[in-house]
C-alpha positions, 0 to 999 in steps of 0.5 A, spaced: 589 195 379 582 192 380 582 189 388 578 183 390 576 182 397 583 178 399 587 178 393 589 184 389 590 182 381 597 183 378 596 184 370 590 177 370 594 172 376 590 175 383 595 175 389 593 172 396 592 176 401 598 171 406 602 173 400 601 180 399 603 179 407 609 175 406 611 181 401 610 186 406 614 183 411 620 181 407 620 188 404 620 191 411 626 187 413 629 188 407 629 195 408 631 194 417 637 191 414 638 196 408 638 201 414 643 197 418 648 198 413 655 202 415 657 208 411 663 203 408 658 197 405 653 204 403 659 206 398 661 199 396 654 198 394 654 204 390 660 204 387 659 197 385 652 199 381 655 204 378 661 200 376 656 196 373 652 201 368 654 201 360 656 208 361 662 208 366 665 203 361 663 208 356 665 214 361 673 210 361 673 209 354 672 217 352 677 219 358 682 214 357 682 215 349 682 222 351 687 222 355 691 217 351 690 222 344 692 229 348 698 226 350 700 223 344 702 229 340 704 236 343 697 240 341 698 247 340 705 247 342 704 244 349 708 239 350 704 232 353 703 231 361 704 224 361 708 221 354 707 214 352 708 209 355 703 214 359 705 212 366 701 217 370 695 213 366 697 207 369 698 209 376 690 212 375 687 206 372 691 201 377 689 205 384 682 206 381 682 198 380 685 197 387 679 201 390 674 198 385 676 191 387 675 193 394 668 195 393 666 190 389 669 185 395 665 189 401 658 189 396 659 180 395 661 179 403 654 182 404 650 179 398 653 173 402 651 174 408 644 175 406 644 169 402 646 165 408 641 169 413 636 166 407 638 159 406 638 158 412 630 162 413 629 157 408 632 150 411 627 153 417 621 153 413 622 147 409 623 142 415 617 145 419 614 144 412 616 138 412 614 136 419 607 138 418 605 134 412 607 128 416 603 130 421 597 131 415 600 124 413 599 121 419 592 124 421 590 121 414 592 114 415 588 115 421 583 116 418 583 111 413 584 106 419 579 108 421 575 107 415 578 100 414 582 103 407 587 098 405 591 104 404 592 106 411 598 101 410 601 102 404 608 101 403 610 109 400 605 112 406 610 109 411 616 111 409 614 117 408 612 117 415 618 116 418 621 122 422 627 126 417 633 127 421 636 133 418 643 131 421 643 124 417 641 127 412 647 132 411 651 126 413 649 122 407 651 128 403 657 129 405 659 122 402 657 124 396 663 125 392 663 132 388 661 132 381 667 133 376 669 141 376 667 142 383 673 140 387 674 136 392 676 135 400 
């Protein structure tokens, strides 16, 4: 990686320095929050990205078709462990589906947490983001008054200057009925 003073390149884009900032502390917290995880929410983390690989679908199809081949005929003069309808088979597989329901909705419950943590980081950022640039608004419609500027009094501008009440807002949401699919209240 070439570097330049504030930025480092990624391919030709350059990175701010802020933004490598950024990254570094979202990595961190990441990381805190990895740390933090129990035993359990480990273990359903693993187990759900193991169950997610081609090669565990291709592992059960090469164990069940086994199994299911093995106990099909009497091989060598051994009679079959489990003969069809395979109920051993059927008891295996329907514990494993319990543990690996189990485990994927531990791995959701904590991909939801931390989707709501963020989005309500996000909501943070947004309305202060929001208020600083009504106040950049304001102090360039001082600027343009000063100056004698007609645009100081633009219509646009002074709705934008309005104050966003977040609580109206969500008022004003609530009142939208859902889109068809989505259900309703």
């Amino acid at each position: 990686m070439q570097k330049k003073q504030g930025t480092k390149r990624l391919g030709k884009m350059p990175r701010s320095r802020i933004l490598e900032q950024n990254l570094s502390i979202l990595g961190n917290r990441e990381s805190a929050q990895r740390a933090k995880r129990t035993f359990s929410q480990r273990l359903s983390y693993y187990i759900t990205e193991a169950a997610s690989e081609p090669r565990f679908a291709l592992l059960h199809a090469m164990c069940f078709g086994g199994w299911v081949l093995l106990n099909s005929s009497s091989i060598g003069g051994l009679q079959p462990l489990d003969p069809f309808p395979f109920p051993f088979l059927t008891f295996i597989l329907s514990v494993e589906a319990i543990f690996l329901s189990l485990a994927i909705l531990m791995s959701q419950s904590l991909e939801n947490r931390q989707a709501d943590e963020r989005a309500k980081l996000d909501l943070q950022i947004n309305l202060l983001a929001e208020r600083e640039a009504t106040k950049i608004l304001e102090l360039l419609r001082a600027i343009c008054r000063k100056h004698g500027m007609p645009e100081a009094d633009d219509p646009e501008l002074l709705d934008l200057l309005r104050p966003t009440r977040p609580d109206h807002v969500l008022d004003d949401l609530e009142k939208i009925p859902p889109h068809e699919g989505e259900g309703s209240k």
